[in-house]
C-alpha positions as CSV (number, residue, x, y, z in Angstrom):
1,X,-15.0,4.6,-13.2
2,X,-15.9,7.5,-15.4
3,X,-14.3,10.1,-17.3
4,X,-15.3,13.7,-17.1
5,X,-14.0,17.1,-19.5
6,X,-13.6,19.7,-16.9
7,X,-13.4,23.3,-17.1
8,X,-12.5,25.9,-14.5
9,X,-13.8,29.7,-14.2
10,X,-10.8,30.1,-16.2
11,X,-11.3,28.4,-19.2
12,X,-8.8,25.8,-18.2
13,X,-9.5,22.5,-20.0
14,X,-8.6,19.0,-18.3
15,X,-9.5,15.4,-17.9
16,X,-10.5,13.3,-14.9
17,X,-11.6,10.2,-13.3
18,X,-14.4,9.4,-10.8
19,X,-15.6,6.4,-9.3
20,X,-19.3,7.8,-10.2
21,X,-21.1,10.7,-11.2
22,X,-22.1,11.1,-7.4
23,X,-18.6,10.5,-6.3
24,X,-17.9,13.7,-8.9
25,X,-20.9,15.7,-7.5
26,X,-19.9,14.9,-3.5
27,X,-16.1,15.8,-4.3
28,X,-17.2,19.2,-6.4
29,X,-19.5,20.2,-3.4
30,X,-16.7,19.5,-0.9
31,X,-14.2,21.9,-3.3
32,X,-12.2,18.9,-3.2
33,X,-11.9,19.2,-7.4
34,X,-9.8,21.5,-8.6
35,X,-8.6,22.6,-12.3
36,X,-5.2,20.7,-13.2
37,X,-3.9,23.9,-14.6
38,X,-4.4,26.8,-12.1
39,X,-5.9,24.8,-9.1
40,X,-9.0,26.9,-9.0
41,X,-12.1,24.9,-7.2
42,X,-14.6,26.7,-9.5
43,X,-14.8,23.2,-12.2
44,X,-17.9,22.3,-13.7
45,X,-18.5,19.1,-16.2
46,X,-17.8,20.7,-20.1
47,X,-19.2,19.2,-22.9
48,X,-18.2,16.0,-23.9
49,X,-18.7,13.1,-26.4
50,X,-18.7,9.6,-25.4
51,X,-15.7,7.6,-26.3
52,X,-15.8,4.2,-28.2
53,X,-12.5,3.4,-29.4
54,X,-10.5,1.8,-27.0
55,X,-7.4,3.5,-28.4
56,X,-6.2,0.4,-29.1
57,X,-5.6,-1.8,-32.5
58,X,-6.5,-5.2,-33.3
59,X,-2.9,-6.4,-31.6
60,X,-3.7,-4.8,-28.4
61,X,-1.4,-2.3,-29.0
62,X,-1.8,1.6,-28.1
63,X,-1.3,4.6,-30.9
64,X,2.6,4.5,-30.1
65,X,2.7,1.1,-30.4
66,X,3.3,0.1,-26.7
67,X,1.6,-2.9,-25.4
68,X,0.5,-0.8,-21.9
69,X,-1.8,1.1,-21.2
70,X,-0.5,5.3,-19.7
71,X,-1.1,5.3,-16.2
72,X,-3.6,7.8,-14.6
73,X,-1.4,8.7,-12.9
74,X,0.9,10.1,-15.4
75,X,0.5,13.8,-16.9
76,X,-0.6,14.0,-20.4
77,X,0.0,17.5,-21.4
78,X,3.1,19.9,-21.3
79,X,0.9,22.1,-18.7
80,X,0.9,18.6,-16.2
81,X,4.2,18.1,-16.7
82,X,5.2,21.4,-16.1
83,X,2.8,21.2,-12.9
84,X,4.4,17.5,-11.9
85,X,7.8,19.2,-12.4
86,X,7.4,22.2,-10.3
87,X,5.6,20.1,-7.1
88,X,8.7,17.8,-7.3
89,X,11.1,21.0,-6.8
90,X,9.6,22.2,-4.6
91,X,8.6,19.2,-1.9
92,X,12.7,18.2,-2.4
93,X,13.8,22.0,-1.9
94,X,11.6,23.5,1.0
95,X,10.6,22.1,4.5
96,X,6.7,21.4,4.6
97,X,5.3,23.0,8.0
98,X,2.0,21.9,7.3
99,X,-0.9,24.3,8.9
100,X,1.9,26.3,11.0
101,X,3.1,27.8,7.5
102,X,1.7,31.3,8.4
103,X,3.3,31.5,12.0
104,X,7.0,30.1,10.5
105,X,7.2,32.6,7.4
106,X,6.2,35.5,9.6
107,X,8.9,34.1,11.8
108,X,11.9,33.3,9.0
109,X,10.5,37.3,7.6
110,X,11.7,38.8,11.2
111,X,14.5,37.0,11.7
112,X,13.8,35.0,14.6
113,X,13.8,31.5,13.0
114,X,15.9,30.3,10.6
115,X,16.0,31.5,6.8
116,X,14.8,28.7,4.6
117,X,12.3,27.8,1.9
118,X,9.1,26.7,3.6
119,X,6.0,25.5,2.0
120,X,2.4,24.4,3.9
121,X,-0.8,25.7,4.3
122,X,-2.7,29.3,5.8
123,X,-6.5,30.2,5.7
124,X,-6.9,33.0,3.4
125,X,-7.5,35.3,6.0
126,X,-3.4,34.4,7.5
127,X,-2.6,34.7,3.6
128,X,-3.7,38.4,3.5
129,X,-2.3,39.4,6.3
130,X,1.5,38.3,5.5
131,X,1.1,40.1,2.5
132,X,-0.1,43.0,4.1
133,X,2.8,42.9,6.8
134,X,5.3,42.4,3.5
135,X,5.9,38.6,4.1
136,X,6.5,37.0,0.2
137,X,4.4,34.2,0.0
138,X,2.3,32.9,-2.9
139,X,-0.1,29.9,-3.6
140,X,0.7,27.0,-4.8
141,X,-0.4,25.7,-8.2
142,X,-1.6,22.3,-6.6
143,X,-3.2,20.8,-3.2
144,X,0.0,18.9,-1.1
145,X,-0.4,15.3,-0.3
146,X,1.7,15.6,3.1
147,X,-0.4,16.0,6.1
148,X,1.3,16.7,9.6
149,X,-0.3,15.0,12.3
């Protein structure tokens, strides 16, 4: 595994993990990396220094004093949490409709399904055009995990 300092086009700073600096270049190319912050696929490698410390003490103990390591997993900034927050709200609040997202919020818009909060996924193209046609829709900071079959 390694560590890379990202940055987007927007000057968004974050951390991640790759199994190798291939896996990093084949993900990037793919636009399968994206900035923790603002989601934007436009992430190159910042500069970095290499780590030493282990962030642990002689006891084995981290800089609070727990004996665990954080997970990966976890966020470690207020921007993350905010971002962990948010996704939670809204998969537990709206129905996820997966690639159909443009066809059910132009329907729920004209009234002829039913009126609820919907989240999934549209080509840019579908995007545009609900906005164009007065549809409210937005991105969403973050890829989904869910994938209909």
């Amino acid at each position: 595994m390694i560590q890379f300092s990202l940055k987007c086009d927007r000057d968004h700073r974050f951390d991640s993990w790759f199994k190798s600096a291939d896996a990093f270049d084949k993900l990037k190319a793919q636009g399968m990396v994206g900035c923790s912050v603002c989601g934007s696929t436009q992430v190159e490698k910042a500069v970095m220094a290499p780590r030493v410390s282990t962030g642990r003490d002689k006891t084995g103990r981290d800089k609070t004093g727990s004996d665990r390591a954080r997970p990966l997993s976890e966020p470690a900034s207020p921007a993350e949490q905010a971002l962990k927050e948010l996704r939670r709200r809204i998969e537990a609040e709206s129905d996820y409709v997966g690639a159909d997202f443009a066809r059910e919020a132009r329907a729920i818009h004209e009234g002829e399904a039913e009126a609820r909060q919907i989240h999934g996924e549209a080509r840019l193209d579908e995007a545009r055009k609900l906005l164009e046609d007065g549809v409210p829709v937005m991105p969403l900071p973050f890829a989904t995990t869910r994938k209909a079959n």
